[in-house]
C-alpha angles and dihedrals in degrees: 000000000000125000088225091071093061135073130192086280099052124272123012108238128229118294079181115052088164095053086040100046095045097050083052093241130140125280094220110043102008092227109078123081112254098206132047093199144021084284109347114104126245098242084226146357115280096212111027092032087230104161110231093205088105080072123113119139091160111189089334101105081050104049092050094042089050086041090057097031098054104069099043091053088038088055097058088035087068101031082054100049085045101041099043106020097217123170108270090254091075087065087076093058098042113023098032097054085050095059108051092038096059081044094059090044084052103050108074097039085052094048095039082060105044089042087054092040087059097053093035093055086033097240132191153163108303118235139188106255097214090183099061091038078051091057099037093057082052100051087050089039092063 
């Protein structure tokens, strides 16, 4: 462990929760995995103790790897079908592999971002704030 990780509190959290969150490392004290498993999350850090149940990047993570995946794969798709005019069959053996596999490939750098993004904005559940709609009906109401 370096001194330079660490501030008066304690550790110095992530300036960098892309970088972070794609090397798989903890938000909070950037040594710690992240994951205890090719996508399941560590329940805490094993070196810092920061609890990962803040965590929710819901479909997130699978929505941007298919996003990016999809014209690429599109894209030779298309150059194969043109180039080598093969029967559309062969497209199960050649495009989808590449897919999923890009996909795969995709899936634990995105939600190591997007797990890193949330603690790094401090993110959180929304909720309806009763008090300040509350105030706001009685400003247009005078």
């Amino acid at each position: 462990m370096t001194q330079s990780r660490y501030s008066a509190e304690g550790f110095t959290p992530t300036d960098n929760p892309m970088k972070t969150g794609i090397q798989g490392l903890c938000p909070r004290c950037q040594m710690g995995r992240l994951f205890s498993g090719y996508l399941k999350l560590a329940p805490r850090c094993e070196v810092c103790g920061l609890d990962y149940s803040f965590a929710d990047p819901a479909d997130g993570p699978a929505f941007f790897a298919m996003t990016i995946a999809a014209v690429p794969a599109l894209g030779f798709g298309v150059w194969f079908q043109v180039t080598f005019g093969l029967p559309l069959w062969a497209h199960l053996f050649t495009t989808l592999p590449l897919t999923v596999l890009s996909c795969m490939a995709l899936l634990r750098p995105l939600k190591g971002w997007l797990v890193c993004s949330q603690f790094f904005h401090k993110a959180e559940e929304g909720s309806i704030d009763f008090e300040w709609h509350a105030k706001a009906k009685q400003s247009l109401e005078k």
